[in-house]
PQR file of N, CA, C, O and H, with PARSE charges and radii, in Angstrom:
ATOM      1  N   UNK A   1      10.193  27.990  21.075 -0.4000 1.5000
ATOM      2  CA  UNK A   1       9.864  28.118  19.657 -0.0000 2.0000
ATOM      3  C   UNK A   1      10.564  27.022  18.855  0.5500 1.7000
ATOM      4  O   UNK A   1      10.246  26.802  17.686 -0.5500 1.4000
ATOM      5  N   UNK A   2      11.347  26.459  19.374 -0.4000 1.5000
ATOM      6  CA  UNK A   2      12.423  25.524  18.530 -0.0000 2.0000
ATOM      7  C   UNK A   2      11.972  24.347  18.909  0.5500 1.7000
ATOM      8  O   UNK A   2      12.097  23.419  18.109 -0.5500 1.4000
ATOM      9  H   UNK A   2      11.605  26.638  20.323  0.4000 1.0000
ATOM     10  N   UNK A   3      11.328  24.093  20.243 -0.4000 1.5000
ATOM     11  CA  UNK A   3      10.486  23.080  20.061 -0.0000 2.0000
ATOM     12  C   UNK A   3       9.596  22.655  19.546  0.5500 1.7000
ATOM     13  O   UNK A   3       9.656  21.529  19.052 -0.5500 1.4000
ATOM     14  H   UNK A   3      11.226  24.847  20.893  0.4000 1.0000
ATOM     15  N   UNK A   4       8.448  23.428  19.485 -0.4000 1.5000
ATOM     16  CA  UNK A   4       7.824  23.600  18.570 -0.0000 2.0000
ATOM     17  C   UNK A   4       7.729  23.326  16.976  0.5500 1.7000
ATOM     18  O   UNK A   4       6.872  22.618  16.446 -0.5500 1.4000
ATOM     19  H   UNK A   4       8.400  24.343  19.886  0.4000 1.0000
ATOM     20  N   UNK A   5       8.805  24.046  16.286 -0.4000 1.5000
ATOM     21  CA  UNK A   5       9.266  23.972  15.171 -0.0000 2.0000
ATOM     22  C   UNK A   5       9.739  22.495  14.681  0.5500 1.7000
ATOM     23  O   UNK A   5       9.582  21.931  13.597 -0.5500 1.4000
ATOM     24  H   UNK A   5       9.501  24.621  16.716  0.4000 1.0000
ATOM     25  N   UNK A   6      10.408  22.056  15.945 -0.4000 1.5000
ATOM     26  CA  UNK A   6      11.020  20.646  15.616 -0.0000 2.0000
ATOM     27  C   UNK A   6       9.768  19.590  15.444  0.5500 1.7000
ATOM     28  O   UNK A   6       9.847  18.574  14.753 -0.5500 1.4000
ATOM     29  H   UNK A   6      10.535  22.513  16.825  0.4000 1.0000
ATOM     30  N   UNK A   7       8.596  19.995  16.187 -0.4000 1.5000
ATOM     31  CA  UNK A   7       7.322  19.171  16.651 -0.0000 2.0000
ATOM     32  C   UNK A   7       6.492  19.071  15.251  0.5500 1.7000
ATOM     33  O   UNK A   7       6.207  18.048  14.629 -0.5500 1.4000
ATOM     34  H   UNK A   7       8.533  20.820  16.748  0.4000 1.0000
ATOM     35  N   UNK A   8       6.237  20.205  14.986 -0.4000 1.5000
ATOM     36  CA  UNK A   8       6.030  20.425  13.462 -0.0000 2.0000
ATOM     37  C   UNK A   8       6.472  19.646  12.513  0.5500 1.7000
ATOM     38  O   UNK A   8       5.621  18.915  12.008 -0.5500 1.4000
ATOM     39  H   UNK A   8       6.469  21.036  15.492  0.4000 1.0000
ATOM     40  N   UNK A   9       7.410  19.583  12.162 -0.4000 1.5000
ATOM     41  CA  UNK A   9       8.924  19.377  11.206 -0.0000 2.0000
ATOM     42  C   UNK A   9       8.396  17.778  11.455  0.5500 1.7000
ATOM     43  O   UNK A   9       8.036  16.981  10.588 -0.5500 1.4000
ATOM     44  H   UNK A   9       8.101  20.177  12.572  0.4000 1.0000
ATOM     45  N   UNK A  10       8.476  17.551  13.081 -0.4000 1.5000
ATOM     46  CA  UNK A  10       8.447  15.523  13.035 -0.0000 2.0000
ATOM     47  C   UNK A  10       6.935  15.097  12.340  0.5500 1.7000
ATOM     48  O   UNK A  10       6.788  14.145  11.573 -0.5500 1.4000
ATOM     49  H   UNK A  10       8.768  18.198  13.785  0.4000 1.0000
ATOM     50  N   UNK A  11       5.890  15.989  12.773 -0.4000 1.5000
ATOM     51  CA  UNK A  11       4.801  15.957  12.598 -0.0000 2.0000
ATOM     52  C   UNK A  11       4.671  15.210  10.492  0.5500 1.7000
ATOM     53  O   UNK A  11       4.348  14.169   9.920 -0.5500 1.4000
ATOM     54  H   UNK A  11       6.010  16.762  13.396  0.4000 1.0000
ATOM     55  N   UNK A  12       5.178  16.623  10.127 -0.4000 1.5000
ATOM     56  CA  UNK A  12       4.727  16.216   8.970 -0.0000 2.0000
ATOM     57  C   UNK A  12       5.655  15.246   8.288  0.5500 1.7000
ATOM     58  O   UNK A  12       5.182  14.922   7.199 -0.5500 1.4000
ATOM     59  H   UNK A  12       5.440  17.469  10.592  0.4000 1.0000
ATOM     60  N   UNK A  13       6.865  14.641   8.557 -0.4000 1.5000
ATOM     61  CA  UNK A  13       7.783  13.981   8.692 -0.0000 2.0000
ATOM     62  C   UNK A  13       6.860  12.228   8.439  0.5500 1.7000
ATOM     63  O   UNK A  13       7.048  11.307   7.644 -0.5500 1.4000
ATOM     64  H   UNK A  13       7.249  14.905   9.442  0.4000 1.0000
ATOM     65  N   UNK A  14       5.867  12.449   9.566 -0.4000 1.5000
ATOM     66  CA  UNK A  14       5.391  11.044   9.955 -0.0000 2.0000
ATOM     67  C   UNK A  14       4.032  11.413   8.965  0.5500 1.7000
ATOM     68  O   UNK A  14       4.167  10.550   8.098 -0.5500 1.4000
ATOM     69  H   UNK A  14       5.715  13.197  10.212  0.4000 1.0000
ATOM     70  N   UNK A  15       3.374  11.830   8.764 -0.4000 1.5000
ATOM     71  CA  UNK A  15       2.307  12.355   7.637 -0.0000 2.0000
ATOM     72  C   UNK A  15       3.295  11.795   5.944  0.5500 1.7000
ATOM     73  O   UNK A  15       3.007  10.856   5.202 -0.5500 1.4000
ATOM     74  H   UNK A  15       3.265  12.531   9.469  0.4000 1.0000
ATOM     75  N   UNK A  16       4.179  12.557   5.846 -0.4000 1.5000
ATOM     76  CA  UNK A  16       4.634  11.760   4.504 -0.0000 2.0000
ATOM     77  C   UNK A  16       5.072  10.242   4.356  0.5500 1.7000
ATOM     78  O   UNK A  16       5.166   9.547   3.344 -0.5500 1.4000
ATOM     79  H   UNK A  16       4.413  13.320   6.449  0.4000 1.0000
ATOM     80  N   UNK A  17       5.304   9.959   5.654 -0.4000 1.5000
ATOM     81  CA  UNK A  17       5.984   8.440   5.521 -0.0000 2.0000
ATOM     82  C   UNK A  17       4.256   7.475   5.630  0.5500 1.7000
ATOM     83  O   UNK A  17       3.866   6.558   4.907 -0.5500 1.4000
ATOM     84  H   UNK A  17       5.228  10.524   6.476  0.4000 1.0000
ATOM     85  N   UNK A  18       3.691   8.006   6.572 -0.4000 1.5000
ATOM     86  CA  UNK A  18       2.187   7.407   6.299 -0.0000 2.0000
ATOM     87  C   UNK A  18       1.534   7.327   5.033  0.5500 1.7000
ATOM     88  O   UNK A  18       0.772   6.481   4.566 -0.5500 1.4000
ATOM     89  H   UNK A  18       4.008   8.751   7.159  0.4000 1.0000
ATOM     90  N   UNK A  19       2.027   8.458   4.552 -0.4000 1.5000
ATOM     91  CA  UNK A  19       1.218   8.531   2.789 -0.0000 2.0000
ATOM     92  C   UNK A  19       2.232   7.759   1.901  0.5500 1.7000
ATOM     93  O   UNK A  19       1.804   7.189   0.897 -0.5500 1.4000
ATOM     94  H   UNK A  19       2.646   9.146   4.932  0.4000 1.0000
ATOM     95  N   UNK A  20       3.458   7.712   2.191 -0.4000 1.5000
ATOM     96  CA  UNK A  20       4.221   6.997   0.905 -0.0000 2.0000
ATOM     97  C   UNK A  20       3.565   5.276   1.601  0.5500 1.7000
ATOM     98  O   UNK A  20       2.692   4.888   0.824 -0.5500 1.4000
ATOM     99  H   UNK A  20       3.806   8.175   3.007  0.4000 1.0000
ATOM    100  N   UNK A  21       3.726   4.470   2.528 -0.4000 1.5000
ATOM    101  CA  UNK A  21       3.514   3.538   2.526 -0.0000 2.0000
ATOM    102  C   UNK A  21       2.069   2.501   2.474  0.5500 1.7000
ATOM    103  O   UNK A  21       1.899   1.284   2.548 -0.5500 1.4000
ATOM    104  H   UNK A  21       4.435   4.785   3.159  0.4000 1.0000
ATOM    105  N   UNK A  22       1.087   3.791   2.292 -0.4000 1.5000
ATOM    106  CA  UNK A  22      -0.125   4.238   1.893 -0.0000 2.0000
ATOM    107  C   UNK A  22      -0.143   3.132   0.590  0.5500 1.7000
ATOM    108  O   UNK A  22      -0.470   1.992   0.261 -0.5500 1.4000
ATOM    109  H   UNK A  22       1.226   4.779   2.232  0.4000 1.0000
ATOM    110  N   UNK A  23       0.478   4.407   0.121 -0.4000 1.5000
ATOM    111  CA  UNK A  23       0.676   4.253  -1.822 -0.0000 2.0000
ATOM    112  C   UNK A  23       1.349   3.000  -2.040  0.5500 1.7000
ATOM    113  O   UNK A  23       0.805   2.298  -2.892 -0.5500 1.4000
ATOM    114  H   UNK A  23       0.744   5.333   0.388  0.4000 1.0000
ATOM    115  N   UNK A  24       2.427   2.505  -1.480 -0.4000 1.5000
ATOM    116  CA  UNK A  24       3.343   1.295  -1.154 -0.0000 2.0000
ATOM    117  C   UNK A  24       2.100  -0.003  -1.523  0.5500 1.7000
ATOM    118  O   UNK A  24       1.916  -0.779  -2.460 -0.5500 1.4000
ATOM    119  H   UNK A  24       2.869   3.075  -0.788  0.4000 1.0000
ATOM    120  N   UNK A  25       1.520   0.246  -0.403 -0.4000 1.5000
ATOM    121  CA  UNK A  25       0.353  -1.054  -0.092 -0.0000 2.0000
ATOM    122  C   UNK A  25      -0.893  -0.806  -1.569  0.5500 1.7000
ATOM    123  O   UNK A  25      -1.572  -1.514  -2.313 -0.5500 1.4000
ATOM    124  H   UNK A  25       1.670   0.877   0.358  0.4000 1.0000
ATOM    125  N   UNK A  26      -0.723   0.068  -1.434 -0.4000 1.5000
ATOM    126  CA  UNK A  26      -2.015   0.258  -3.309 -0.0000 2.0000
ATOM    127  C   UNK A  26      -1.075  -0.173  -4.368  0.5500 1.7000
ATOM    128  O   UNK A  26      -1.525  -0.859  -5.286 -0.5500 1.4000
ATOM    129  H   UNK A  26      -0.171   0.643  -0.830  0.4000 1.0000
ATOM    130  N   UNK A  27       0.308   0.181  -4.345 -0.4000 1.5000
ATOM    131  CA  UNK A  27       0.573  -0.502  -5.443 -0.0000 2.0000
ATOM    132  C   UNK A  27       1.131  -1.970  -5.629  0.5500 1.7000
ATOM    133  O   UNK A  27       1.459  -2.329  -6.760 -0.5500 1.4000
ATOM    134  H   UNK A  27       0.673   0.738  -3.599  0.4000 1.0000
ATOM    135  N   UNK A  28       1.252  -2.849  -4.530 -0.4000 1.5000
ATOM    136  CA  UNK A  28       1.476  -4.135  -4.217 -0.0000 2.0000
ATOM    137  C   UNK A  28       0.288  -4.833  -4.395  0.5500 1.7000
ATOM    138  O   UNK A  28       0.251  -5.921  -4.970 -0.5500 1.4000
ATOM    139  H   UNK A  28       0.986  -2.558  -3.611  0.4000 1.0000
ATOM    140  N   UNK A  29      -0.833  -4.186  -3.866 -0.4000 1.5000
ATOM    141  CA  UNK A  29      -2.256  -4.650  -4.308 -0.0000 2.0000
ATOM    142  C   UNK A  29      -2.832  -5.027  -5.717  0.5500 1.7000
ATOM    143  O   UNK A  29      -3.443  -5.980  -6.202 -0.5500 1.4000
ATOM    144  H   UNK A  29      -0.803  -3.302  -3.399  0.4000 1.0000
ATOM    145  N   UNK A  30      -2.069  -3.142  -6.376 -0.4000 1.5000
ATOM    146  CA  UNK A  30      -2.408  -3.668  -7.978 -0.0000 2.0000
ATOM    147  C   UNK A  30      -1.731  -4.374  -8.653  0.5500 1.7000
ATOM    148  O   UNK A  30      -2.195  -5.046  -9.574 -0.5500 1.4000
ATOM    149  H   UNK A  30      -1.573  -2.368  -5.982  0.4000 1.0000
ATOM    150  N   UNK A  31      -0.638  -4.356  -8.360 -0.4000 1.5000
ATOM    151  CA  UNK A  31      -0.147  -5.540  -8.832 -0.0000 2.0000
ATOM    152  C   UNK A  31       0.060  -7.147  -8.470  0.5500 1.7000
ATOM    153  O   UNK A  31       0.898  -7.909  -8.955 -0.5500 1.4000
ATOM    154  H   UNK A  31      -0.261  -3.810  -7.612  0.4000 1.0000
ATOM    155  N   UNK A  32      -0.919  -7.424  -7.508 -0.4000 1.5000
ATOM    156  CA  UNK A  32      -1.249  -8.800  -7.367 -0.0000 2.0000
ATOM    157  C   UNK A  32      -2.323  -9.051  -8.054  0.5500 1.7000
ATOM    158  O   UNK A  32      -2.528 -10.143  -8.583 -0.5500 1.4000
ATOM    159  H   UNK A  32      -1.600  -6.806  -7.115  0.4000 1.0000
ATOM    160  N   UNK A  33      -3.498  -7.582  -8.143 -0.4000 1.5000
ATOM    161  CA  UNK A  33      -4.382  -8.116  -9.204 -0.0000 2.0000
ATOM    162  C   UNK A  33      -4.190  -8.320 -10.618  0.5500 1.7000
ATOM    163  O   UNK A  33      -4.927  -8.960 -11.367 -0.5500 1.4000
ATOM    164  H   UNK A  33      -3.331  -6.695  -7.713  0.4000 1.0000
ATOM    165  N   UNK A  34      -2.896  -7.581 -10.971 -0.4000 1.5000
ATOM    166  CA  UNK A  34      -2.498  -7.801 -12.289 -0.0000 2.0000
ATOM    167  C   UNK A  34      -2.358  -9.033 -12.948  0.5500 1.7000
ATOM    168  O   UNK A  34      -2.777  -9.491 -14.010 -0.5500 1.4000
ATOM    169  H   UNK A  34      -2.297  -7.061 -10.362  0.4000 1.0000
ATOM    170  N   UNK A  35      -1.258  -9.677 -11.511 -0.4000 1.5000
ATOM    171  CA  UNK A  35      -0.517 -10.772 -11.644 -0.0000 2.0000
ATOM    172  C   UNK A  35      -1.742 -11.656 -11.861  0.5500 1.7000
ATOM    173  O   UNK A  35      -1.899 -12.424 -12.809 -0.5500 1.4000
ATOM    174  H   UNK A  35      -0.918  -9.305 -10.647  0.4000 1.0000
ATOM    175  N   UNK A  36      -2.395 -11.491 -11.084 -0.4000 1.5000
ATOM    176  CA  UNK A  36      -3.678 -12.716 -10.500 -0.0000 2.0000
ATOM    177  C   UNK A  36      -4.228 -12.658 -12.532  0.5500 1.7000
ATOM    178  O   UNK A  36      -3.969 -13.444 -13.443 -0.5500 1.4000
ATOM    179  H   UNK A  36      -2.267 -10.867 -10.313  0.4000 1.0000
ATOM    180  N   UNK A  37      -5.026 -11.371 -12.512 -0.4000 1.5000
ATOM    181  CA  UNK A  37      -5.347 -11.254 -14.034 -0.0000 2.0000
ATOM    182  C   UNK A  37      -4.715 -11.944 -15.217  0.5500 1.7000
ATOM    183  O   UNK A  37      -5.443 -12.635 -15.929 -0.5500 1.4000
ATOM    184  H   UNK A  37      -5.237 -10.732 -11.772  0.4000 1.0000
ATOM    185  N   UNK A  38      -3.571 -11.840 -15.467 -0.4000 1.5000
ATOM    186  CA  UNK A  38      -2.578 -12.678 -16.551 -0.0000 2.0000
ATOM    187  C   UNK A  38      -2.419 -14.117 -16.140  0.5500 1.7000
ATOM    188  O   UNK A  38      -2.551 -14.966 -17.021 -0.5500 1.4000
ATOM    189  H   UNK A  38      -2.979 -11.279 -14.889  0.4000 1.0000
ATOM    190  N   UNK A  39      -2.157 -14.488 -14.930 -0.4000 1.5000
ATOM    191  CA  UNK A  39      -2.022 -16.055 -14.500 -0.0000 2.0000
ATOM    192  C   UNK A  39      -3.960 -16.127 -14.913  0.5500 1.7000
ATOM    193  O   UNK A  39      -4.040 -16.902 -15.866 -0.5500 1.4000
ATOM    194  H   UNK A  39      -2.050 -13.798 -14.215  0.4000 1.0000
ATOM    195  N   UNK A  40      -4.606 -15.899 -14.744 -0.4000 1.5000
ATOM    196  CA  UNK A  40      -6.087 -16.626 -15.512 -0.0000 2.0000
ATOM    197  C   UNK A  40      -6.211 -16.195 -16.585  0.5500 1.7000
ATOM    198  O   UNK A  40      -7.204 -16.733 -17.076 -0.5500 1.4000
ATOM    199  H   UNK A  40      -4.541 -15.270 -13.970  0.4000 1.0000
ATOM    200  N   UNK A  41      -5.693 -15.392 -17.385 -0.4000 1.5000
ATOM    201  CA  UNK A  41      -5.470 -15.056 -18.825 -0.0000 2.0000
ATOM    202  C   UNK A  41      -4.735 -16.433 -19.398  0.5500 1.7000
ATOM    203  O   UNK A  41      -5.238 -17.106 -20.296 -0.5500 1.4000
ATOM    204  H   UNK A  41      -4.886 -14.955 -16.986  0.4000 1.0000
ATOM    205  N   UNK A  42      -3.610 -16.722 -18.823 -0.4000 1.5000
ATOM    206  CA  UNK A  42      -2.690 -17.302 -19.402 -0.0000 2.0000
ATOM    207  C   UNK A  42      -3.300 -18.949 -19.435  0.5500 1.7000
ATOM    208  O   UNK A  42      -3.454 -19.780 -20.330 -0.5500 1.4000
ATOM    209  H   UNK A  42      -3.201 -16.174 -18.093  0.4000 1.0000
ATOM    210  N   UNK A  43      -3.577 -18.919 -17.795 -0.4000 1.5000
ATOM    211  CA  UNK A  43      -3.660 -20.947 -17.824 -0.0000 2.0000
ATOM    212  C   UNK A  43      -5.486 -21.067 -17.380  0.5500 1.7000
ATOM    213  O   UNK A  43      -6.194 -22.069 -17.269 -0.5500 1.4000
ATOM    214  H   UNK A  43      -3.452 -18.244 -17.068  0.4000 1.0000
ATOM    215  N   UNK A  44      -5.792 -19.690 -17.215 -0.4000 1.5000
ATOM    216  CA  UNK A  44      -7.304 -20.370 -17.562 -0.0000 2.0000
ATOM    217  C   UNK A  44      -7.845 -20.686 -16.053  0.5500 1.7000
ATOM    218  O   UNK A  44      -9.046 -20.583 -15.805 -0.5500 1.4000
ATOM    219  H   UNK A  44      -5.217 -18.877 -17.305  0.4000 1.0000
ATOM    220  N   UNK A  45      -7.115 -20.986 -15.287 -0.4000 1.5000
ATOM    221  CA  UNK A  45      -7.879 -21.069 -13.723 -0.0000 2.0000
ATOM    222  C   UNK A  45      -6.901 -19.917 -13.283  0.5500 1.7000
ATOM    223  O   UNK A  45      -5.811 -19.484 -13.656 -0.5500 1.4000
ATOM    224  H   UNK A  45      -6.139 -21.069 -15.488  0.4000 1.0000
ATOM    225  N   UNK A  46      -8.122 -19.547 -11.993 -0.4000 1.5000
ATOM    226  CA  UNK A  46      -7.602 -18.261 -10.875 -0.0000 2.0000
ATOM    227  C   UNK A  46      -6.596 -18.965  -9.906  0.5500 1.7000
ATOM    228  O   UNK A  46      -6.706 -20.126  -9.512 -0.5500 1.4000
ATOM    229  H   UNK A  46      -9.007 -19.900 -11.690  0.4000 1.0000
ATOM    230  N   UNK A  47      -5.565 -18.057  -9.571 -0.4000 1.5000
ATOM    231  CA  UNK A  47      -4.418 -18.248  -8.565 -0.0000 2.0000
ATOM    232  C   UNK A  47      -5.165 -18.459  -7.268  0.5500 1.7000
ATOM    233  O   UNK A  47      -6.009 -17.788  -6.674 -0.5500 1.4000
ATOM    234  H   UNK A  47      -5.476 -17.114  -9.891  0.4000 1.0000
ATOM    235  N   UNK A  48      -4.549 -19.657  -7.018 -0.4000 1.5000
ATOM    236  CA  UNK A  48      -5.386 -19.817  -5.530 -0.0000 2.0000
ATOM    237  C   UNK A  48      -3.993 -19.045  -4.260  0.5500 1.7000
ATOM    238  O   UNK A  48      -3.078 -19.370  -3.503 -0.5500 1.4000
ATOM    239  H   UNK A  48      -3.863 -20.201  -7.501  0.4000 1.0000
ATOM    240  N   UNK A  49      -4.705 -17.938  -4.768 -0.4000 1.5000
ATOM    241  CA  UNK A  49      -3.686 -17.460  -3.251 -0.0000 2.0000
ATOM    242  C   UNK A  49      -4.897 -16.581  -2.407  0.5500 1.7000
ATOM    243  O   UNK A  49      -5.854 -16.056  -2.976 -0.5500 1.4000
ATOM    244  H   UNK A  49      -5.449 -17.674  -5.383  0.4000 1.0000
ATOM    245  N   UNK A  50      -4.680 -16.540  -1.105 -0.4000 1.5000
ATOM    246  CA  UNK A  50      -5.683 -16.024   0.020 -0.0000 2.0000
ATOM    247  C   UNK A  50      -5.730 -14.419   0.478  0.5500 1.7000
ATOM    248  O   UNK A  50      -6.639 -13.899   1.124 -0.5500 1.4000
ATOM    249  H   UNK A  50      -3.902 -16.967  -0.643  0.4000 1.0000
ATOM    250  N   UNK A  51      -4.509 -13.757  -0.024 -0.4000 1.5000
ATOM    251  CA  UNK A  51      -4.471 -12.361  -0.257 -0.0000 2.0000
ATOM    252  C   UNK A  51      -4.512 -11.459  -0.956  0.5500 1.7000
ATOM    253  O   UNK A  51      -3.885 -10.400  -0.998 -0.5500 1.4000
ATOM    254  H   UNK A  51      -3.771 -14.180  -0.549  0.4000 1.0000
ATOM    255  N   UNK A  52      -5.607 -12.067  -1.779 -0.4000 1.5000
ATOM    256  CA  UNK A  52      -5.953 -11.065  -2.789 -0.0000 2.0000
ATOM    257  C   UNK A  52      -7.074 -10.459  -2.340  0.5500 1.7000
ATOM    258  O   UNK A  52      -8.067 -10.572  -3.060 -0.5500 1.4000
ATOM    259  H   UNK A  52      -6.116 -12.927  -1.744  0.4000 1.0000
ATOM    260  N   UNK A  53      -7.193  -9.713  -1.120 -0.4000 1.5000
ATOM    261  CA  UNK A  53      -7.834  -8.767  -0.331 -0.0000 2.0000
ATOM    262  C   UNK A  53      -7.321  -7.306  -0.367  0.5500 1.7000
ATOM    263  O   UNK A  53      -6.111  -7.190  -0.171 -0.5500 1.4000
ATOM    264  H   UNK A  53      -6.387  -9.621  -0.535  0.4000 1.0000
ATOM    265  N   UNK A  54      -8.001  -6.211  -0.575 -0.4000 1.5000
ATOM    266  CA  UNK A  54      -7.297  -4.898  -0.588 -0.0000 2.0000
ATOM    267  C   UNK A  54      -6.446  -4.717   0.905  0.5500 1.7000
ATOM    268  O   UNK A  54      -7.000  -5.082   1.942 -0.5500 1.4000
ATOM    269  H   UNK A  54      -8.983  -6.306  -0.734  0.4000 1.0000
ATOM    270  N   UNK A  55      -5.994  -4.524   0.915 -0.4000 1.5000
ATOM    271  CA  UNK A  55      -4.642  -4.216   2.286 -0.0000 2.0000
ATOM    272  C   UNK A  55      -6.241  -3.200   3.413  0.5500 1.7000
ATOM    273  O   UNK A  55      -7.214  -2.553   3.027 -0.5500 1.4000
ATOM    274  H   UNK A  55      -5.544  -4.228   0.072  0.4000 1.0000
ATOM    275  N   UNK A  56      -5.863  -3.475   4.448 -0.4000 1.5000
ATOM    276  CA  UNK A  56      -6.875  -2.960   5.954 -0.0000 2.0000
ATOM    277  C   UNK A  56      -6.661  -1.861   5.748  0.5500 1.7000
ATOM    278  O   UNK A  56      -5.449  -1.912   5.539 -0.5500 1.4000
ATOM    279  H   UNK A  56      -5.073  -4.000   4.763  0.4000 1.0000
ATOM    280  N   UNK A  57      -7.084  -0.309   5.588 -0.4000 1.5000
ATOM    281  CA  UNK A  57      -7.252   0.376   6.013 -0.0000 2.0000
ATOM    282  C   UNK A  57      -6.865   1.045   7.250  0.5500 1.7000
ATOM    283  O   UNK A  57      -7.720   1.026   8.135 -0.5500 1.4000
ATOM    284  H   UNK A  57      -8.068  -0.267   5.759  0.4000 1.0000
ATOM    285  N   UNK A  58      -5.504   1.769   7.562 -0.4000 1.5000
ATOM    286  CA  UNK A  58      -5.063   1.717   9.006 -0.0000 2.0000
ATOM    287  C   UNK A  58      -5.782   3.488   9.542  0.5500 1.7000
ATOM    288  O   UNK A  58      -5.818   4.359   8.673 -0.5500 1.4000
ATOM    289  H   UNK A  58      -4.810   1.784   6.843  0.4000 1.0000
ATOM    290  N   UNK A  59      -6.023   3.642  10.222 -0.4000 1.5000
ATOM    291  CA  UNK A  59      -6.318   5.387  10.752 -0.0000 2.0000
ATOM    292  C   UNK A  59      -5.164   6.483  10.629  0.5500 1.7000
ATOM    293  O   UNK A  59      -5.372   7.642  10.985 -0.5500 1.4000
ATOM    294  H   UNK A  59      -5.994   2.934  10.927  0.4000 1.0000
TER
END
């Protein structure tokens, strides 16, 4: 039973750390589009950077 319990416990352990770094990668995202947004606000041409792709999708 205590194995079990512990199996559980790791289970959702790795479920929250999947969802915080989830959220991690959405908010690094929005804020490159931000950034990207104000740098062509500001000087008028788009940031030539190559990762302004939404982050992959992991399972």
């Amino acid at each position: 039973a205590r194995i079990a319990f512990l199996q559980g416990e790791r289970k959702g352990q790795e479920n929250l750390k999947n969802d915080l770094v989830r959220r991690i990668k959405m908010l690094e995202y929005a804020l490159k589009q931000e950034r990207a947004k104000f740098h062509k606000l500001k000087y008028g041409v788009e940031l030539q950077q190559g990762d302004m792709r939404p982050p992959p999708e992991e399972p």
